[in-house]
C-alpha positions in Angstrom: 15.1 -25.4 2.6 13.6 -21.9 1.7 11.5 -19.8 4.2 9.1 -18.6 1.5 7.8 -19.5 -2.2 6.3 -17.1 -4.3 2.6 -18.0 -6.1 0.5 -16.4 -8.0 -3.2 -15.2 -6.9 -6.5 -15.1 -8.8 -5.8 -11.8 -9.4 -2.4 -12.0 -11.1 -0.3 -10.6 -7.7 2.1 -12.8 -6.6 1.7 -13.9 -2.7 4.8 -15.8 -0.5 4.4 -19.0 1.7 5.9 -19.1 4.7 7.1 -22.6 5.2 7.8 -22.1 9.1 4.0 -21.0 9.3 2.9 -23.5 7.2 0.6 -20.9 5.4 0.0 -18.0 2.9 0.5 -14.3 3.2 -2.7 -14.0 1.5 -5.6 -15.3 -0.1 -6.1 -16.9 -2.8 -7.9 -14.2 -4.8 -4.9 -12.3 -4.3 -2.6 -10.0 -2.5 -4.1 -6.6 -3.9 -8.1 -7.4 -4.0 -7.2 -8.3 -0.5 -5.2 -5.1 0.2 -8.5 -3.1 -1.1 -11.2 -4.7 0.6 -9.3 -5.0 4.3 -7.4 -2.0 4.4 -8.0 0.7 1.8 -11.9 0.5 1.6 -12.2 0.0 5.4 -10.0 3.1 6.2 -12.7 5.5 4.3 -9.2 7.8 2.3 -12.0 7.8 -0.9 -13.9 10.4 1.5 -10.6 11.8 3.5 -8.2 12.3 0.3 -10.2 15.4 -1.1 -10.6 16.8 2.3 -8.0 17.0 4.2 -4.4 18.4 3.1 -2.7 16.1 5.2 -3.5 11.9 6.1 -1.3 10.2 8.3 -1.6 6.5 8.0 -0.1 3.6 10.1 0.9 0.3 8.2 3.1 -2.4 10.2 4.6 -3.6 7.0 4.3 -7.4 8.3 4.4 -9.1 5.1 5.8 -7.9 1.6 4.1 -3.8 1.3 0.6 -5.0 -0.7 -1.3 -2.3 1.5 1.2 0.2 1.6 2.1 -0.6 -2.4 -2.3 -0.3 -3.1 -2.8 2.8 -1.0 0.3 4.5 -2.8 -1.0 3.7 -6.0 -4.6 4.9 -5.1 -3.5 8.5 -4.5 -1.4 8.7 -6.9 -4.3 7.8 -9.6 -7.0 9.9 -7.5 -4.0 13.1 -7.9 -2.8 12.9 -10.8 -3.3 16.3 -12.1 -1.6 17.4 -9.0 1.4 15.1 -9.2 2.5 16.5 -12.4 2.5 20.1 -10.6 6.7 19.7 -10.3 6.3 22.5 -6.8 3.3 20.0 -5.5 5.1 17.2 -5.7 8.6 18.7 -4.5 6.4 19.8 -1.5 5.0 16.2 -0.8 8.6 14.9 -1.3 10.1 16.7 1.1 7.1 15.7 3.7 7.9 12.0 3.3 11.9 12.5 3.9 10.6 15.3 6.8 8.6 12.9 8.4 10.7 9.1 7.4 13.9 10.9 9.5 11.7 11.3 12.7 11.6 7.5 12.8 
């Protein structure tokens, strides 16, 4: 028997079941409307990301990376101009490997 099945959500993400829990990793309107309105909206990164140089954020990466995955994709969008600055991004790249090798 499989731990998990994949299945699609309302809004075209795919979600797991967990058989041993007898239930879904999310709802079924799906894995990244659920991601926005419990994580990214809630942690207020519309008002933070123009304002700050530097957001640290904390996600326990429980189930398959939707919040992690959304948030991602919602700086990169709000940034783009800066991402295609090649010395911008080098910069934020070596943040991320900087701060991945203290854990």
């Amino acid at each position: 028997m499989r731990d998990y099945e994949f299945y699609y959500t309302q809004d075209g993400s795919i979600g797991l079941y967990s058989y041993a829990d007898n239930d879904v990793y999310h709802s079924k309107f799906g894995a990244v409307s659920e991601a926005w309105e419990k994580f990214i909206l809630p942690s207020g990164i519309d008002k933070l990301i123009n304002t700050k140089e530097e957001i640290n954020v904390l996600d326990l990466c429980y189930g398959i990376g939707y919040n992690t995955k959304t948030l991602m994709s919602y700086v990169i969008n709000k940034n783009e101009n800066y991402l295609k600055n090649e010395k911008f991004l080098n910069k934020i790249i070596k943040k991320i490997i900087k701060n991945f090798k203290k854990y």
